[in-house]
C-alpha positions in Angstrom: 0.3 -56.1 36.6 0.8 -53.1 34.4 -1.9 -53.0 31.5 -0.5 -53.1 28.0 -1.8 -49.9 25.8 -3.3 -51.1 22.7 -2.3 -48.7 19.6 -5.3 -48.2 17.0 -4.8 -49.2 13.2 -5.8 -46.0 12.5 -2.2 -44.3 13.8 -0.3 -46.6 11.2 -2.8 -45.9 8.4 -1.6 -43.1 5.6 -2.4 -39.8 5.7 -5.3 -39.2 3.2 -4.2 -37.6 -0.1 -6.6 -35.2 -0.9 -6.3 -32.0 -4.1 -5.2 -29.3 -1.4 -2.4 -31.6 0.3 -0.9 -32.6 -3.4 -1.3 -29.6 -4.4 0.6 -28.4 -1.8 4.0 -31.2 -2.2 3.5 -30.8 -5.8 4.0 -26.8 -6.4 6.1 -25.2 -9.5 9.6 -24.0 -9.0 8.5 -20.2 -9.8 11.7 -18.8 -12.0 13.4 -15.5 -10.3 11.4 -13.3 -12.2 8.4 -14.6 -11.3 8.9 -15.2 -8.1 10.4 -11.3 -7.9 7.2 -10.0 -9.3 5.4 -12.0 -6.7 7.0 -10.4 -4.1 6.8 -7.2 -5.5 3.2 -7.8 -5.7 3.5 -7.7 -1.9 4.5 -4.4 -1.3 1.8 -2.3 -1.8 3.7 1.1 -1.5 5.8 0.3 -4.5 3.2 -1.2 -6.2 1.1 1.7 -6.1 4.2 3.7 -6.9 4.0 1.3 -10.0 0.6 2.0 -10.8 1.1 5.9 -10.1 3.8 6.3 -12.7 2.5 4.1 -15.5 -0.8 6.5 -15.5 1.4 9.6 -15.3 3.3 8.5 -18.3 0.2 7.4 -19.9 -1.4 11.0 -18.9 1.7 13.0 -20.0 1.0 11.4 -23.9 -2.6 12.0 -24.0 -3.7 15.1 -22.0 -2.0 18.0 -24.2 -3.4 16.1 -27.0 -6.7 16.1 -26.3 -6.5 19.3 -23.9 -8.9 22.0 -25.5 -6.0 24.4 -24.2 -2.9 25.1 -25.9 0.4 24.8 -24.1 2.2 28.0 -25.7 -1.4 30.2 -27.0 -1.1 33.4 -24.4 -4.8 34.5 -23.2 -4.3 37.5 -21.6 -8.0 38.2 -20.4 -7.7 34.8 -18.4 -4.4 35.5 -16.8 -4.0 33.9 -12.8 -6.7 32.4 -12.3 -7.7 30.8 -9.6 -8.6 26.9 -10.5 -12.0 26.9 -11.9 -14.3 24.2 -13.8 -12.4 25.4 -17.0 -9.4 25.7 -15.8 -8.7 22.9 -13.2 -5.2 24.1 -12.4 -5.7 27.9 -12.9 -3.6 30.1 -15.5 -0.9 32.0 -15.4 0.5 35.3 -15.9 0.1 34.6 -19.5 -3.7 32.9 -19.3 -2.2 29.8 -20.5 -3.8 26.5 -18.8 -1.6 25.3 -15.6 -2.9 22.1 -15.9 -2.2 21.2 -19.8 1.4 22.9 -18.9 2.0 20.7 -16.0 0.9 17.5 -18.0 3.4 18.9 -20.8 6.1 19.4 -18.1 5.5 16.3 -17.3 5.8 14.5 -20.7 9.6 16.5 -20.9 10.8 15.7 -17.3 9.7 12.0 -17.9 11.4 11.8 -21.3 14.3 13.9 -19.8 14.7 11.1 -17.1 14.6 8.1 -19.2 16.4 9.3 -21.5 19.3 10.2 -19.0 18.7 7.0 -17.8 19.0 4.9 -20.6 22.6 6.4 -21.7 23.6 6.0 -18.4 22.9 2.3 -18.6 24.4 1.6 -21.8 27.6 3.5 -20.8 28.2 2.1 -17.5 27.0 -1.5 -18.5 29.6 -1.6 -21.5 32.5 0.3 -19.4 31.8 -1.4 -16.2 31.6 -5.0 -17.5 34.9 -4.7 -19.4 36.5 -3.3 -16.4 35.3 -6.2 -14.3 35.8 -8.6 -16.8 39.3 -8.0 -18.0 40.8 -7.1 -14.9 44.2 -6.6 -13.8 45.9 -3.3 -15.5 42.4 -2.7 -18.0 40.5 -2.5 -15.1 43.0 -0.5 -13.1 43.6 2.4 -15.9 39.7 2.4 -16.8 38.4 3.0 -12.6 41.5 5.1 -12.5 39.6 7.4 -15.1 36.0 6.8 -13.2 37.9 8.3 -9.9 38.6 11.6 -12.0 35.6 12.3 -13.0 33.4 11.0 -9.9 36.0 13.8 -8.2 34.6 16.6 -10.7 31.9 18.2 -9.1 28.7 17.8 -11.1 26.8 20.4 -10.6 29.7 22.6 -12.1 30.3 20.3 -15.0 26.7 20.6 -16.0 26.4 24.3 -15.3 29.4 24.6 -17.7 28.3 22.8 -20.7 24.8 24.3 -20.5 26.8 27.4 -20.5 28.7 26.3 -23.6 26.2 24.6 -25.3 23.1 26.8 -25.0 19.8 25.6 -22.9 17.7 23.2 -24.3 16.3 19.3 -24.1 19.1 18.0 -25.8 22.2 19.7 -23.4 20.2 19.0 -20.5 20.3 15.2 -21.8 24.1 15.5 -22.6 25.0 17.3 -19.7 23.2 14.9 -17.0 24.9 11.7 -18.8 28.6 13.1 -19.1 29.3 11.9 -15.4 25.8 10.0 -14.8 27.2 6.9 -16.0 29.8 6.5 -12.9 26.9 4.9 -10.5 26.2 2.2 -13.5 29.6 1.6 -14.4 30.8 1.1 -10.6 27.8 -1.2 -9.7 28.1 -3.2 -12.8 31.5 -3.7 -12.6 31.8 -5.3 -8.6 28.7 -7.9 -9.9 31.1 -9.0 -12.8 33.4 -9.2 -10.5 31.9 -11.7 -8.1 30.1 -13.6 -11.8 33.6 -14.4 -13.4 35.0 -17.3 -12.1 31.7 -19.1 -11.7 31.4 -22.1 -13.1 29.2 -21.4 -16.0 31.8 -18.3 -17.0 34.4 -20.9 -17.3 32.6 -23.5 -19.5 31.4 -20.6 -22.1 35.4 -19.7 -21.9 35.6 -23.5 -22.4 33.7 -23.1 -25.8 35.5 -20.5 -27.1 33.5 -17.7 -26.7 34.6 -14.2 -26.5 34.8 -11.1 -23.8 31.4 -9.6 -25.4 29.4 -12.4 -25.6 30.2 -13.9 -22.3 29.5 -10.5 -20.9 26.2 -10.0 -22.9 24.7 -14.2 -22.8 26.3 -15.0 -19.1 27.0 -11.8 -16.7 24.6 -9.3 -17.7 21.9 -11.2 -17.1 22.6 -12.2 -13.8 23.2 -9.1 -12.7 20.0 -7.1 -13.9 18.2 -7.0 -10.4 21.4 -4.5 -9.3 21.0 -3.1 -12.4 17.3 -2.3 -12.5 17.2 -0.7 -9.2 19.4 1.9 -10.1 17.6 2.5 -13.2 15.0 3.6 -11.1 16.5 5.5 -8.8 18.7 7.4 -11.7 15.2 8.5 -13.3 13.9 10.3 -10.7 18.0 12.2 -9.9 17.9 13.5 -13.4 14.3 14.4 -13.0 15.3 16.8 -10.1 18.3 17.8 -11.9 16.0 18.9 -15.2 14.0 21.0 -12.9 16.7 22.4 -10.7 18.4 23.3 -14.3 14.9 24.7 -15.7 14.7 26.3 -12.4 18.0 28.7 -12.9 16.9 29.5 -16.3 19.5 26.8 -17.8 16.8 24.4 -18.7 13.6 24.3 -21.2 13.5 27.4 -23.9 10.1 29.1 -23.8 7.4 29.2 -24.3 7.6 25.1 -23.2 7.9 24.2 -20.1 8.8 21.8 -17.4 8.2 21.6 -14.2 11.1 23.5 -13.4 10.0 25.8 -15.7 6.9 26.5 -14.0 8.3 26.6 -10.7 10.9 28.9 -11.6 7.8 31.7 -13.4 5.8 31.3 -10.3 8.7 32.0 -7.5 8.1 35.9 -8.6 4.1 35.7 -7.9 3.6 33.4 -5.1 3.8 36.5 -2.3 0.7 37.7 -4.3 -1.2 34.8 -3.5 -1.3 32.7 -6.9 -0.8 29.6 -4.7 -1.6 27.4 -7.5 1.0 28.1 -10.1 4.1 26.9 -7.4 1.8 23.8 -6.1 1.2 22.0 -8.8 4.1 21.3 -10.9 6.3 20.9 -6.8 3.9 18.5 -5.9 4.1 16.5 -9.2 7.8 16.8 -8.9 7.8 15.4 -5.2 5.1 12.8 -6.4 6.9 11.6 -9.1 10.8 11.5 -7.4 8.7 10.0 -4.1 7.5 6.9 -6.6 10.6 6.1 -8.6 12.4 6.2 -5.0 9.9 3.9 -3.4 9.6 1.7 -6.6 13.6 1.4 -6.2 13.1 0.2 -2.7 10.6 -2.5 -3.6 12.9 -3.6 -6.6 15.8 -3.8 -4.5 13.9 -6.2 -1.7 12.2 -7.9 -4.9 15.2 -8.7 -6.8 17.6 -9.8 -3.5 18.7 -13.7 -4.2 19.1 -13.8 -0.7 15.3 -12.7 0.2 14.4 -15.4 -2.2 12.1 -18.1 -0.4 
């Protein structure tokens, strides 16, 4: 006869219910910030890009200040040399400090960037929402007039209204946002598109609310993860533009400077060996457009709803 298996008590019993397995079943619904910074957290390249940028900016405030070296006084016994314990970054032709200069470039191509940035964003939010949201013949006529200008070549446009308007911070800033906006505007408008007919669009319509504030309380703020990542990756494009600008002569007036600035003095020196003028303010410039591209990256993984686990 076939023996009968006898099943411990132990198999039916409950699994014990220690801290680490409620702990575990039990866990807060992390909100999509959060859980986007914690994924963020895990990409070390673009958190370190993070990092690097916050202490740039930080650095750009505080070292001319407290630099013992002027950015504009011309020392012409010191003039190119090589880096030394006084000066870290050498001189230049003038004997003014390459390092207080670069961290003063720094401070304008940062404020250039942001600045660019910022208009950009509150152009194309305000033009691509009501595009998006209205529809039909508005949003027709108003991408109709994006397609013009995104057909203008930039480079031209900007060239011309330095031309026009004279060099300086302020053109560069004017000139970089008067087709700068299109990116935003297009971006902003295909994530109103999808938003509209949801469900929660419909009950603020419901309510009686208006274009602006359903816009501004209901589709904005579900579209920020787009928009964010191309706030980071518009700093860095006017960044390069400033210096390429300041690089032709169309940019800072001296005796500032930028980094393209800098570049742009040291181009008629560097066959004589004064390495140092050229490599600092390139490398801060690849640096800095390397870290706003990889931050982007990070952003764009960070902020992904479908990612979201």
């Amino acid at each position: 006869m076939a023996q009968t298996k006898v099943i411990p008590e132990e198999w039916f019993a409950p699994a014990p219910k220690d801290a680490e397995s409620k702990e575990q079943v039990v866990r807060p619904a992390l909100s999509y910030w959060a859980d986007a910074w914690r994924r963020l957290r895990k990409n070390y390249l673009a958190l370190f890009s993070l990092v690097f940028l916050f202490l740039l900016s930080v650095f750009a405030i505080i070292v001319p200040i407290i630099s013992p070296h002027s950015v504009t006084d011309i020392n012409l016994p010191n003039q190119n040399l090589a880096p030394n314990a006084t000066h870290w970054f050498g001189t230049d032709e003038l004997g003014r400090d390459v390092f207080t200069r670069t961290w003063y470039g720094a401070r304008i191509s940062l404020f250039v960037g942001i600045a660019a940035a910022t208009i950009d964003f509150l152009v194309g939010v305000i033009y691509g929402g009501i595009a998006g949201y209205k529809g039909g013949r508005t949003d027709s006529i108003m991408m109709r007039f994006v397609e013009i200008l995104y057909g203008l070549p930039n480079l031209i446009v900007v060239i011309l209204l330095m031309v026009v308007m004279g060099p300086g911070m302020t053109t560069i800033i004017i000139a970089l946002t008067v087709t700068g906006w299109i990116g935003m505007a297009r971006i902003v408008r295909g994530q109103v598109l999808q938003l509209k007919n949801y469900e929660f669009v419909t009950a603020s319509k419901s309510f009686g609310a208006g274009t602006m504030r359903i816009i501004r309380k209901n589709l904005l703020p579900n579209s920020m993860g787009p928009i964010i990542v191309q706030m980071t990756l518009t700093v860095p494009t006017a960044i390069f533009a400033e210096a390429f600008l300041s690089f032709l002569g169309l940019g800072i007036s001296a005796p500032y400077a930028s980094w393209g600035v800098m570049a742009n003095d040291a181009l008629s020196v560097i066959s004589t060996g004064h390495w140092w003028r050229l490599f600092f303010p390139a490398a801060f410039i690849s640096l800095t457009m390397f870290a706003f591209n990889t931050l982007g990256d990070g952003l764009q993984d960070a902020l992904d709803p479908k990612l979201r686990r």
